[in-house]
DSSP file (Angstrom, degrees, kcal/mol; ACC not computed):
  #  RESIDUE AA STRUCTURE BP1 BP2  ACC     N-H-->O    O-->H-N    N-H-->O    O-->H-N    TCO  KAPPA ALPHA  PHI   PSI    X-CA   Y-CA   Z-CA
    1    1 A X    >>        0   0    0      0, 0.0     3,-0.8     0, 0.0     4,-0.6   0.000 360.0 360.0 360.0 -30.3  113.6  -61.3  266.9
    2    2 A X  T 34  +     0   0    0      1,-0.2     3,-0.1     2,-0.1     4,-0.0   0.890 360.0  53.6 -83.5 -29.6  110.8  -63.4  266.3
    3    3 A X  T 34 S+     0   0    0      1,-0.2     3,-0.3     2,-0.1    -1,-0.2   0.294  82.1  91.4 -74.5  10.1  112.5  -66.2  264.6
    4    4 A X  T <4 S+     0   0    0     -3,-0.8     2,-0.3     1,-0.2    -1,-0.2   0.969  86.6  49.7 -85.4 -60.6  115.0  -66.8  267.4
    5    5 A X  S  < S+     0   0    0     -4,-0.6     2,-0.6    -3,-0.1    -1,-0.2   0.351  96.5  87.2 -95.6  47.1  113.0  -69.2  269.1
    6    6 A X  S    S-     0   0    0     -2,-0.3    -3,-0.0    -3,-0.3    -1,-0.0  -0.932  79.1-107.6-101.1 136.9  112.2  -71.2  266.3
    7    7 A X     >  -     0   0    0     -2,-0.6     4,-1.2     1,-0.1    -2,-0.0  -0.245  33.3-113.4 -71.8 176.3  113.9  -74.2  264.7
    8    8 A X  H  > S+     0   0    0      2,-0.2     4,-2.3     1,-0.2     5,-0.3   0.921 124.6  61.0 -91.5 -45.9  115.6  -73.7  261.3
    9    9 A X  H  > S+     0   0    0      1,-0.2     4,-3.7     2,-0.2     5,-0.3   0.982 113.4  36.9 -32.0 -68.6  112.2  -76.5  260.3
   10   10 A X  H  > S+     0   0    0      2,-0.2     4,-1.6     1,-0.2    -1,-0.2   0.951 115.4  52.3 -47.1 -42.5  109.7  -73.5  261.5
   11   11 A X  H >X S+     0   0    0     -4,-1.2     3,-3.1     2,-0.2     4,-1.9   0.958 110.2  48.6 -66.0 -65.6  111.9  -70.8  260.1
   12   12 A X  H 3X S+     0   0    0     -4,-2.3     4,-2.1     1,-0.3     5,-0.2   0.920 120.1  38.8 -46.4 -54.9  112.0  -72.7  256.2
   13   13 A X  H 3X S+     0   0    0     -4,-3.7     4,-1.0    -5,-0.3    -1,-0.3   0.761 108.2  57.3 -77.2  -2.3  108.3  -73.1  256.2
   14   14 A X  H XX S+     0   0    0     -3,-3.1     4,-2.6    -4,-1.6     3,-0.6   0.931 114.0  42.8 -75.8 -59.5  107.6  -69.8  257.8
   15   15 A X  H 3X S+     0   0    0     -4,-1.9     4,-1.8     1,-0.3     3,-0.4   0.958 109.7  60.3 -42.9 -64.8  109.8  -68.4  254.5
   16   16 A X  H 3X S+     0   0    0     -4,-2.1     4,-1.3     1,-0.3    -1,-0.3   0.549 109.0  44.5 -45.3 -37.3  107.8  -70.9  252.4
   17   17 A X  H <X S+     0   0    0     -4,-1.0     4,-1.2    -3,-0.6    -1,-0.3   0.813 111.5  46.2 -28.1 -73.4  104.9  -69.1  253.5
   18   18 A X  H >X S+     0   0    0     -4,-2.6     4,-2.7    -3,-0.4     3,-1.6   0.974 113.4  51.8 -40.5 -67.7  105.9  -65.6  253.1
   19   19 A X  H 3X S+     0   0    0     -4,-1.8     4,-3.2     1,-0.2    -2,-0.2   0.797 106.5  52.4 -35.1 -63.0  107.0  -66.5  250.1
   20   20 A X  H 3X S+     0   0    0     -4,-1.3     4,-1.9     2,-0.2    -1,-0.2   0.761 110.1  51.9   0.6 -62.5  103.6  -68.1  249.3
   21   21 A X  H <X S+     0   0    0     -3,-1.6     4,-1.2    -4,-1.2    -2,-0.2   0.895 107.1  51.1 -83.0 -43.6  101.9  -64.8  250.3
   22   22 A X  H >X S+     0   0    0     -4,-2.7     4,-2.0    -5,-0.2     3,-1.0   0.975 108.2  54.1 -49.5 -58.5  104.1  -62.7  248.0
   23   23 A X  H 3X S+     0   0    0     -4,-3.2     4,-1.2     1,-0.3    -1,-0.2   0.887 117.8  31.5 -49.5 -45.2  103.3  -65.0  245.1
   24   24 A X  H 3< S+     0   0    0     -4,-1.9    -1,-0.3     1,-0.3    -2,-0.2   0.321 113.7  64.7-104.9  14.3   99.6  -64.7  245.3
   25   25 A X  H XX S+     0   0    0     -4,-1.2     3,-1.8    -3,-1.0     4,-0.6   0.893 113.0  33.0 -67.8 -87.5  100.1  -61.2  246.6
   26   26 A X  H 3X S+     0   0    0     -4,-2.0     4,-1.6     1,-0.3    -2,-0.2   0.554 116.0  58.2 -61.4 -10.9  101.7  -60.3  243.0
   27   27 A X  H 3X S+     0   0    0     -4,-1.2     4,-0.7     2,-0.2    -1,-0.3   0.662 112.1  48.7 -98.9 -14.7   99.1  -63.0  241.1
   28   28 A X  H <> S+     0   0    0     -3,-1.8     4,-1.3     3,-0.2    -2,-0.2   0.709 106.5  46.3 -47.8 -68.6   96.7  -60.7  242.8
   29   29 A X  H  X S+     0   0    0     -4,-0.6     4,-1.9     2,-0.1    -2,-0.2   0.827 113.3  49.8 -57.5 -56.0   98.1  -57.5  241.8
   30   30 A X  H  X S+     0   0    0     -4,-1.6     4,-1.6     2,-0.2     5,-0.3   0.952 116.2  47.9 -75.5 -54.7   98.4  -58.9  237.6
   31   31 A X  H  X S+     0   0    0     -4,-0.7     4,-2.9     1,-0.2    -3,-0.2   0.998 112.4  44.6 -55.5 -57.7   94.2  -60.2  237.9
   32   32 A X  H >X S+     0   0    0     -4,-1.3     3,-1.3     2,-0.2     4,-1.1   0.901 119.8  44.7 -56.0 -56.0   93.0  -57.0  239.4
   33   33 A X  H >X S+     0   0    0     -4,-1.9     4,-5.2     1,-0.4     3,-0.6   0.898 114.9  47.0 -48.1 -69.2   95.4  -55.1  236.5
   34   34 A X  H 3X S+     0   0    0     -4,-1.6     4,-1.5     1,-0.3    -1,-0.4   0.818 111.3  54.8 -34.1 -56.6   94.2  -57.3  233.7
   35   35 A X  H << S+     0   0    0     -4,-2.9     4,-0.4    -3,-1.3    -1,-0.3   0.765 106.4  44.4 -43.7 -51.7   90.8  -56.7  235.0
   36   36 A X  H <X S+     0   0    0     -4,-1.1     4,-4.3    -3,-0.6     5,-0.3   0.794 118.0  52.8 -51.4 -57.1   90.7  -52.6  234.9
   37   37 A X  H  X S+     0   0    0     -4,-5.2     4,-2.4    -5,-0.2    -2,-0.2   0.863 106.3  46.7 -54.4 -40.4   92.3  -53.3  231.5
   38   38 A X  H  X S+     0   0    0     -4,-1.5     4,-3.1     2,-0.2    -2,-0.2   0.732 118.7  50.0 -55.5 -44.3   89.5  -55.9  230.2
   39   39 A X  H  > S+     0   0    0     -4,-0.4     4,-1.3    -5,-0.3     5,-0.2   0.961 106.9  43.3 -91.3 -31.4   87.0  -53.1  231.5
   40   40 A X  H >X S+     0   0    0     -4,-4.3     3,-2.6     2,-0.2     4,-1.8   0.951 114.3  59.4 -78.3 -59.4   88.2  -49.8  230.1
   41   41 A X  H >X S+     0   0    0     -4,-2.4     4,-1.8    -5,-0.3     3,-0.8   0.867 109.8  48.1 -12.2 -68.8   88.4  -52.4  226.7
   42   42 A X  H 3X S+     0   0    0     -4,-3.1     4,-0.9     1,-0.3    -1,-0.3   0.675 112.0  43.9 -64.4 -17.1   84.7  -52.9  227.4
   43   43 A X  H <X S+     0   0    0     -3,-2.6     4,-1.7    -4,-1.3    -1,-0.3   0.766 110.4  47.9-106.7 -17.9   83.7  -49.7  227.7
   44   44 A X  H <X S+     0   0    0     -4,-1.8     4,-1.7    -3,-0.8    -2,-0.2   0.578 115.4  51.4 -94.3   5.4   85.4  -48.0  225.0
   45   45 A X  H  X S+     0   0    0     -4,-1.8     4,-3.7    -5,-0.4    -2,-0.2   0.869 112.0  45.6 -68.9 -84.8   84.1  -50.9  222.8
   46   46 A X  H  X S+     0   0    0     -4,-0.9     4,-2.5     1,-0.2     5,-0.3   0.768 111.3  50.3 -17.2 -59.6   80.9  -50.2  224.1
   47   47 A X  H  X S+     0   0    0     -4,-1.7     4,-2.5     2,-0.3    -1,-0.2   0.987 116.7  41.1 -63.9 -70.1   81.3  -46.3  223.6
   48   48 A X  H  X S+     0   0    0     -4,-1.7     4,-1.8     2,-0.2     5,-0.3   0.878 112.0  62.8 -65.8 -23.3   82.5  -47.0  219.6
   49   49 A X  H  X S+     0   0    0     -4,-3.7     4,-2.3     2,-0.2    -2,-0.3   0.939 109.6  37.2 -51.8 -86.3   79.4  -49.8  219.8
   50   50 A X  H >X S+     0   0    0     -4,-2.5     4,-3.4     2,-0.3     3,-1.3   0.909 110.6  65.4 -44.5 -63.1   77.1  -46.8  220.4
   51   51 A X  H 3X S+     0   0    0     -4,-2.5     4,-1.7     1,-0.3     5,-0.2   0.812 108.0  40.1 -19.1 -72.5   79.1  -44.3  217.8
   52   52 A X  H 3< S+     0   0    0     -4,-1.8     4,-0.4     1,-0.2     5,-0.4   0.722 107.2  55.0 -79.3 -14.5   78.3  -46.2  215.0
   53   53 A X  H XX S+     0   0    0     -4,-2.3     4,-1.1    -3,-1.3     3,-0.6   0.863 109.5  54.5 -72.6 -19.8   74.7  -47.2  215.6
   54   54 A X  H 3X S+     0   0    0     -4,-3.4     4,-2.5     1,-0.2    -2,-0.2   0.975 118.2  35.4 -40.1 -48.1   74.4  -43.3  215.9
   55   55 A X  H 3< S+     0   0    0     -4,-1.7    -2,-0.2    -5,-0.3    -1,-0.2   0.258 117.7  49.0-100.2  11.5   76.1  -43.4  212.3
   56   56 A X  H <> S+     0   0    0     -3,-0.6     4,-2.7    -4,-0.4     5,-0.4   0.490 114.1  47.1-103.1 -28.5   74.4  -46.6  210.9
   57   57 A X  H  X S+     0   0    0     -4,-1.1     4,-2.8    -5,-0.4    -2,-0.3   0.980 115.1  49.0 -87.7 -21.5   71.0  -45.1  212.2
   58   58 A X  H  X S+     0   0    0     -4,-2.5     4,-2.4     2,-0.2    -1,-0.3   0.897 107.6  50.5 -39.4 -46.3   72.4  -41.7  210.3
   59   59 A X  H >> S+     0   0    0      1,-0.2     4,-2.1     2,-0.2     3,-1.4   0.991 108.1  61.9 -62.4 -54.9   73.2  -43.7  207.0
   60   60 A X  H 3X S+     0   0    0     -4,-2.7     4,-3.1     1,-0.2    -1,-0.2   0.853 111.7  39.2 -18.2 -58.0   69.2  -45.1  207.4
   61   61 A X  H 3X S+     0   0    0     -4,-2.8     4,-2.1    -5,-0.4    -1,-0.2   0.815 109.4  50.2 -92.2  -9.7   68.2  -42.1  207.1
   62   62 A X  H <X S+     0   0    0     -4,-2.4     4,-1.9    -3,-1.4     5,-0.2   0.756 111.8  56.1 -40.9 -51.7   70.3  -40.7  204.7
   63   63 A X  H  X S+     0   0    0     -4,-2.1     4,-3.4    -5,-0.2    -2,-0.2   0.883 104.3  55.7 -67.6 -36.6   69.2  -43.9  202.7
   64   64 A X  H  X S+     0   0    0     -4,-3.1     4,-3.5    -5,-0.3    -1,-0.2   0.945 107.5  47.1 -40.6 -61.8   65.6  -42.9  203.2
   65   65 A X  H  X S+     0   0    0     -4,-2.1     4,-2.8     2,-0.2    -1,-0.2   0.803 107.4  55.4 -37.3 -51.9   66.1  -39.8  201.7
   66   66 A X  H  X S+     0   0    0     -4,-1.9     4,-3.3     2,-0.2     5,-0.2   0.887 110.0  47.1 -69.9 -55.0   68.1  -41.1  198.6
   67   67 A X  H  X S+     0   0    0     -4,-3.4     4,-2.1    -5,-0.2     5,-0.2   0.965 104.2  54.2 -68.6 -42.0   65.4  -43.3  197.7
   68   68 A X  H >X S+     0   0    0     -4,-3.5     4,-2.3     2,-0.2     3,-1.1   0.980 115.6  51.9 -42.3 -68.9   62.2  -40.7  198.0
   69   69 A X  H >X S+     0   0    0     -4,-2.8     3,-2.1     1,-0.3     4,-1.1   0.843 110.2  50.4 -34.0 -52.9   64.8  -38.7  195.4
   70   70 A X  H 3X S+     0   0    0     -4,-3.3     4,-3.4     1,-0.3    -1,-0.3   0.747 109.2  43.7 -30.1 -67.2   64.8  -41.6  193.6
   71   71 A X  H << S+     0   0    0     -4,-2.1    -1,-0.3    -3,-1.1    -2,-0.2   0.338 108.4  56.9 -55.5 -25.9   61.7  -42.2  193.3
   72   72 A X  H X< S+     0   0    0     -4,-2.3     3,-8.8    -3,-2.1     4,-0.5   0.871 107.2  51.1 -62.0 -93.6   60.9  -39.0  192.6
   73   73 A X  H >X S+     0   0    0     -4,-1.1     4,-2.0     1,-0.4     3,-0.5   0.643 109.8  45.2  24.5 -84.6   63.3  -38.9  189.6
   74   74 A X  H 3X S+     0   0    0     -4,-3.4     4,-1.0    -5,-0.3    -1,-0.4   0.538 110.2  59.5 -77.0   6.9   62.3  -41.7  188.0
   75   75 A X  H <> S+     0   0    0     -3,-8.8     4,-1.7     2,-0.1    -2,-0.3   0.792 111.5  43.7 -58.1 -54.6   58.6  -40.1  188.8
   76   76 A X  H <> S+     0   0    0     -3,-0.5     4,-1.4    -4,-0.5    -2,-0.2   0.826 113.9  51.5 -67.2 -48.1   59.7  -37.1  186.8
   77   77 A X  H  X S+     0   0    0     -4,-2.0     4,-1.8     1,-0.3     3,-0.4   0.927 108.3  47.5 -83.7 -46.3   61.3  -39.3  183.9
   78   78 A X  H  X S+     0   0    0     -4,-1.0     4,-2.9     1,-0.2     5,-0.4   0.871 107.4  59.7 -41.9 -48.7   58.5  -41.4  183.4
   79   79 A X  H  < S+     0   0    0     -4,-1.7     4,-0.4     2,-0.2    -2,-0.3   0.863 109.4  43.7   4.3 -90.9   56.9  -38.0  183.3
   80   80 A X  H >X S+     0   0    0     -4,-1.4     4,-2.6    -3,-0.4     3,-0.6   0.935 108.4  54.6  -1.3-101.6   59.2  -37.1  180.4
   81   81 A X  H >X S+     0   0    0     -4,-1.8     4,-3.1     1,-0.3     3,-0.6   0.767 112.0  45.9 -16.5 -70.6   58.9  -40.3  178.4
   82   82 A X  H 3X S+     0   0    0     -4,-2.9     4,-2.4     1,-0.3    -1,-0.3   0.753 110.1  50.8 -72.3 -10.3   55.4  -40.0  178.4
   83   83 A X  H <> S+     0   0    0     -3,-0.6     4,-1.1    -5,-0.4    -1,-0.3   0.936 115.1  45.4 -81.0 -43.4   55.4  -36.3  177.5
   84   84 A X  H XX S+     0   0    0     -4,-2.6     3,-2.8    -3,-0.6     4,-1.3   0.984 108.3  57.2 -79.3 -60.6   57.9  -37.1  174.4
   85   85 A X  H >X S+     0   0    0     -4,-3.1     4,-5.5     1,-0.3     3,-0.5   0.800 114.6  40.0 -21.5 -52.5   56.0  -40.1  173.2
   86   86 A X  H 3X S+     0   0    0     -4,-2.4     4,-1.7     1,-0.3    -1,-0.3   0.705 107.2  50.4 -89.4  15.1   53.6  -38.1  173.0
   87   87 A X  H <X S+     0   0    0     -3,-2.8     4,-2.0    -4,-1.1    -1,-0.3   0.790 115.7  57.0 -79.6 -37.5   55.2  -34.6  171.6
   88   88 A X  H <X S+     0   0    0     -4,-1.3     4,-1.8    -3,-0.5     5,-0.3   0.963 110.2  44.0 -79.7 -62.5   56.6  -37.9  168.7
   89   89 A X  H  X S+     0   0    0     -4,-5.5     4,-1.0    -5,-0.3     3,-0.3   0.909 114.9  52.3 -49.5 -55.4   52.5  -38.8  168.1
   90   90 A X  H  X S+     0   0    0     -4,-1.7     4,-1.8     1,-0.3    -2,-0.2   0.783 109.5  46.1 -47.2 -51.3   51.8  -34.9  167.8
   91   91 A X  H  X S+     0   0    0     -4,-2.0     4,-1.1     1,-0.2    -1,-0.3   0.719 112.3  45.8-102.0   3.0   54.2  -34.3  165.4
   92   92 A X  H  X S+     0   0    0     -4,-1.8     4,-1.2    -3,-0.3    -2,-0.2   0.352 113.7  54.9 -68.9  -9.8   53.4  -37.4  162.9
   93   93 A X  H  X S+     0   0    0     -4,-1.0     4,-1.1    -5,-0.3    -2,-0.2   0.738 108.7  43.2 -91.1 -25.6   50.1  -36.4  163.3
   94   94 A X  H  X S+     0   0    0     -4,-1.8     4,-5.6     3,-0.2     3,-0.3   0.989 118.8  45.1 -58.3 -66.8   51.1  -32.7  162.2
   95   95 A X  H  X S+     0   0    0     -4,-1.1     4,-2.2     1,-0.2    -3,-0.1   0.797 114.0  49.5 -62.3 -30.4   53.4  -34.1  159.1
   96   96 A X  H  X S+     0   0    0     -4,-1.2     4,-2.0     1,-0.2    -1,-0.2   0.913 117.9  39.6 -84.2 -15.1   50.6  -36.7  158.0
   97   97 A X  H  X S+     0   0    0     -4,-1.1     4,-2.0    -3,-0.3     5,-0.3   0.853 116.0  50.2 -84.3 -25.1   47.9  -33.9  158.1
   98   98 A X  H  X S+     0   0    0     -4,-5.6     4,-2.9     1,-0.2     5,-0.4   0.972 120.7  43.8 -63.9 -41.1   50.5  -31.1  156.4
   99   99 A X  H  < S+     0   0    0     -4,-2.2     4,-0.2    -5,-0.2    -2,-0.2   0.828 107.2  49.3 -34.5 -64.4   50.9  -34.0  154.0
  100  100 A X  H  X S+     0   0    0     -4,-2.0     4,-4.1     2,-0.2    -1,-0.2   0.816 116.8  49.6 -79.5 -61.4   47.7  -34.9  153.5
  101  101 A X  H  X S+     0   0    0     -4,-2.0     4,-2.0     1,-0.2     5,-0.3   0.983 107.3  47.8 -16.2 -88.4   47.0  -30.9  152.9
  102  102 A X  H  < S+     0   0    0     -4,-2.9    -1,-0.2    -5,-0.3    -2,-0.2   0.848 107.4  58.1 -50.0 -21.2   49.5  -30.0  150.6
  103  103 A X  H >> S+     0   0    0     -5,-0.4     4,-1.2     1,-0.2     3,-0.8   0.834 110.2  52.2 -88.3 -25.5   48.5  -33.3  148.4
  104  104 A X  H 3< S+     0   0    0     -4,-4.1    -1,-0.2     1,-0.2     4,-0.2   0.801 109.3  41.5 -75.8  -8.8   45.3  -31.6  148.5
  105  105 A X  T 3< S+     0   0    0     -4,-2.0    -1,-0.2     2,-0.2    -2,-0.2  -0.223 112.0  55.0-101.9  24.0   46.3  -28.3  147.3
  106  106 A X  T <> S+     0   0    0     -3,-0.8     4,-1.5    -5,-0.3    -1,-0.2   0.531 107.4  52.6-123.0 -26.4   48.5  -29.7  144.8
  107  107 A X  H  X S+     0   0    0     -4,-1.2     4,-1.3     2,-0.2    -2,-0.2   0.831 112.2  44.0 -49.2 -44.5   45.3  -31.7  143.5
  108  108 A X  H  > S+     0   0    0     -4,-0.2     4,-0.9     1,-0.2    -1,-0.2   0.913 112.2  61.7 -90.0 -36.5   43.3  -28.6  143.3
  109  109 A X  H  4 S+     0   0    0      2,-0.2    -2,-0.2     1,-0.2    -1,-0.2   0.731 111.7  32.5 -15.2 -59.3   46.6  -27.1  141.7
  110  110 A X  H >< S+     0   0    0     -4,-1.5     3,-0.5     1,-0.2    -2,-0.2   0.417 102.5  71.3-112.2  -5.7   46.7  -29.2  138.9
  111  111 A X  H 3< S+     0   0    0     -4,-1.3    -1,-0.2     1,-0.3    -2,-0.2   0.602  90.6  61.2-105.7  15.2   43.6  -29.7  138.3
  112  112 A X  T 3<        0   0    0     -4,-0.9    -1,-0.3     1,-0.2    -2,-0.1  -0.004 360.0 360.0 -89.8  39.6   43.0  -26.2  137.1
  113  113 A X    <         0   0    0     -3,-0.5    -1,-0.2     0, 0.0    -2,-0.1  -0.274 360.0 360.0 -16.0 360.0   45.5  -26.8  134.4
């Protein structure tokens, strides 16, 4: 009814129009979609973004940990080491004085012959 008094010129661009409106109607519809998608992207990026610096700032301290042991450890071993040196010193100092001993009691031995 509305197109009856219009010429078939009015009517084509009228279509051409509509048509128009449809397009950027649907070009409309695909940005906003595309948009909502791009933003739940960004936020569950964002969300695993936070996850792991929870579990980087876990490993930190984890790492912390590991090294005190560490450091203990090799506290302890040095520890060790020094403790056998000197258990090594202790007992050449035993053998040279049993030595030393016995060569005198073999002295004293022989010279009552």
């Amino acid at each position: 009814m509305k197109y009856r008094g219009l010429s078939e010129d009015e009517r084509s661009e009228n279509a051409l129009l509509r048509s128009r409106i449809d397009e950027q109607s649907q070009l409309i519809m695909t940005l906003k979609r595309r948009s909502d998608e791009a933003t739940q992207t960004a936020n569950s990026l964002d969300k695993q973004n936070r996850s792991l610096a929870a579990e980087c700032e876990q490993a930190r301290g984890d790492v912390t940990v590991h090294m005190r042991r560490c450091d203990t450890l090799e506290s302890r071993f040095n520890d060790l080491a020094s403790n056998h040196r000197q258990m090594i010193e202790v007992s050449l100092i035993h053998f040279l004085l049993s030595s030393i001993v016995l060569n005198y009691r073999l002295r004293i031995c022989y010279q009552g012959f």
